[in-house]
Every structure is written in C-alpha cells, then in structure tokens.
N, C-alpha and C positions, 0 to 999 in steps of 0.2 A: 357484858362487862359493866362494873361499876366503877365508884372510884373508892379506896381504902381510908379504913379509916386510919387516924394518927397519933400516936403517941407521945409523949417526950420524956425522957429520964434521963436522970444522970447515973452512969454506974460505967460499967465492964463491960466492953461489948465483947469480951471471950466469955463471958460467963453469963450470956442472954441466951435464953431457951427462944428459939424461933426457928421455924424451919427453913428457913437461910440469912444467913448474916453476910452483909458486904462489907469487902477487904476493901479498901484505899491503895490498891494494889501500885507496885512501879512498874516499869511497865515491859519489866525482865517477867516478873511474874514467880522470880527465886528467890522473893522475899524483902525483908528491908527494915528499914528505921519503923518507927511511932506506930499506925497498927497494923500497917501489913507485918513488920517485925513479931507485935503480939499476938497476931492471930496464925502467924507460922509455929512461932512459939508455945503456945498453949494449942493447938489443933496437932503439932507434933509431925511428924516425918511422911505420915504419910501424905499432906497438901504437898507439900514440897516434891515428891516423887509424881503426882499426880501433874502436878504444874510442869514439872521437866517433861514428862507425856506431852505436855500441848505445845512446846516448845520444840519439842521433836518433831509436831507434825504442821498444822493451821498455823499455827502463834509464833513461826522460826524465828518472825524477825521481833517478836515481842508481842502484847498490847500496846493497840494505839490509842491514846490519849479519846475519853467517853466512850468506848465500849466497853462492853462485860461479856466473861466467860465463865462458867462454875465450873466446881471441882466437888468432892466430897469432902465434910467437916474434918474429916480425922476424931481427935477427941472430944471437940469440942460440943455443948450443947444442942448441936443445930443438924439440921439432914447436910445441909451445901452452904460451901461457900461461895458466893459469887464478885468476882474481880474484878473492879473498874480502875482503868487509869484517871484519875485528875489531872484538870491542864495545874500547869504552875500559872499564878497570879502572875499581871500583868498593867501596871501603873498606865502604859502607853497602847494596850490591844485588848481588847471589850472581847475574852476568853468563854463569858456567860456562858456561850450556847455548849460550849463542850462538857460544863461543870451540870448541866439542865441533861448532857446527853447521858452523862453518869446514871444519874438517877432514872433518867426513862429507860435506859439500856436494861438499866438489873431489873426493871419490873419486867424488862419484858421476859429477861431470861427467866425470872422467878415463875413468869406465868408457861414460859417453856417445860420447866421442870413440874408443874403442880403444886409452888409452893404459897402457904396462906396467910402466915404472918412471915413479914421482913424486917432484919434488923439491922438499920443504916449507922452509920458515924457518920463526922461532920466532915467530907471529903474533900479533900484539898487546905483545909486550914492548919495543918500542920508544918510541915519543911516546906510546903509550897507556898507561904504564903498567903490563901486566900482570907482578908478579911472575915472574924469570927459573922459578923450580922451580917453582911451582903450574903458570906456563903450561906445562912438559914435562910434567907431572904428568897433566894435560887433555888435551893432543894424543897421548900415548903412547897413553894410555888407551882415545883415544878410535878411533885408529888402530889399535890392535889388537885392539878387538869389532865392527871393521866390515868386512860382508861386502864383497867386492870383486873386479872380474878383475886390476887391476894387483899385482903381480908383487912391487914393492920398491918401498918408501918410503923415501925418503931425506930425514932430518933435515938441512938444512947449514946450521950453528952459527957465526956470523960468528966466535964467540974462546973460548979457553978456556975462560970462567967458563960462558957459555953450553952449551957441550959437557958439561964435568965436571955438569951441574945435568940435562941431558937423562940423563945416561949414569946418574946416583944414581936418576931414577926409571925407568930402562929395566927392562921387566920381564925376569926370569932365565931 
C-alpha cells in the first residue's frame, strides 16, 4: 500500500468521473439536504432503493457518525457511492477524530471495493457546521497518512472560498 495522490478542484462533485465519489451522507442514509440531497438527486432512485436495502438489514439503526458504506452510483459518473456520516461541529467537544474517521473509513471501503481514484467534498462544512479550513485542515491531513490502493483523491470544492481554504492547507 501507498499513500494517494491529491487533487483539488472546484466543480460538481455529481458530475466527477471517479470510480467512487463520497456522499456526506445523514445518517438515515435516505437522503438529505446539500450533497447527500444532490447526489440522491442526480444518481436517481436507484441509491435510494439501494440504501433502503442497508437499512433493511446491517445499517437498521442508520450510519454512525465516521463510518462508510457503498452503494452503486445509479446515474452518476462514478462505479459507487460511498456514505459517511459527519459528526456536527462542536465549539465545546474536539469532534476531529470522527471527521479524520470519514475520510479514513471510505479509503478503506474504496480499497474494499478496488476502487483507484476517489472523489471527496468537503465533509461536515455544510448544515453541520464544520469550519470551511479546520475541516481541509483534518481531511488533507488525514488523507495523506493513510495507507491506501487508490491512486487519487480528488477534493471537489463546490466554490472558490472552499477551494482557496483546501488549497492554504494543501500540504507542499
């Protein structure tokens, strides 16, 4: 095992071609607001029935906050999806390790399933709160001391401010 290389961009992450893209999943895993909502949305009906399957059986009581589970893309450009819950930010509870567990969860599932490039968002910085630069700060980090087969990691940063904030803490 190596460690992958990194990317950063700003775009769409429904419209990234990688063989698996992570949802920002809640942790019903039946969808939701900012991208779990757009990658239910644009991947189409059949995640959604895919996700009721896991829900049906392992997952009854949900995903717990830093694991990951895949599913098939549906429409989308990518072979899987794979689902992590983010903790919600926390002013008063040093959360880190859960938002660090995100990202090391889905490499490992990626490496579960054989997949070589990955295509992350910026997890937990939307409805939950997390700080846009702490949270690049934790995923860079955390993305690049973990051992892995996939190949490239790809950051994709819905908008500038979010990019310019991954890219200050990109290590050199």
């Amino acid at each position: 095992m190596a460690r992958a290389s990194i990317t950063l961009i700003q775009g769409d992450l429904t419209r990234t071609s990688a063989d698996a893209i992570v949802n920002a999943a809640n942790s019903s895993l039946l969808g939701g607001g900012g991208v779990d909502g757009a990658i239910h949305r644009a991947g189409g009906p059949e995640i959604l029935a895919q996700c009721r399957r896991l829900r049906a059986g392992h997952y009854g009581g949900g995903l717990r906050t830093g694991q990951a589970v895949a599913t098939g893309a549906g429409r989308l450009p990518a072979r899987w999806v794979i689902h992590t819950v983010g903790p919600v930010y926390s002013r008063t509870e040093d959360r880190s390790e859960l938002l660090a567990d995100c990202h090391r969860n889905a490499l490992r599932v990626a490496d579960e399933l054989g997949a070589r490039t990955v295509a992350f968002p910026a997890i937990s910085t939307g409805i939950f709160g997390w700080p846009m630069a702490d949270a690049a700060r934790i995923a860079l980090a955390t993305v690049s001391a973990t051992e892995t087969e996939v190949r490239e990691v790809l950051f994709v940063l819905y908008d500038a401010s979010a990019l310019a904030a991954f890219q200050d803490c990109a290590p050199s």
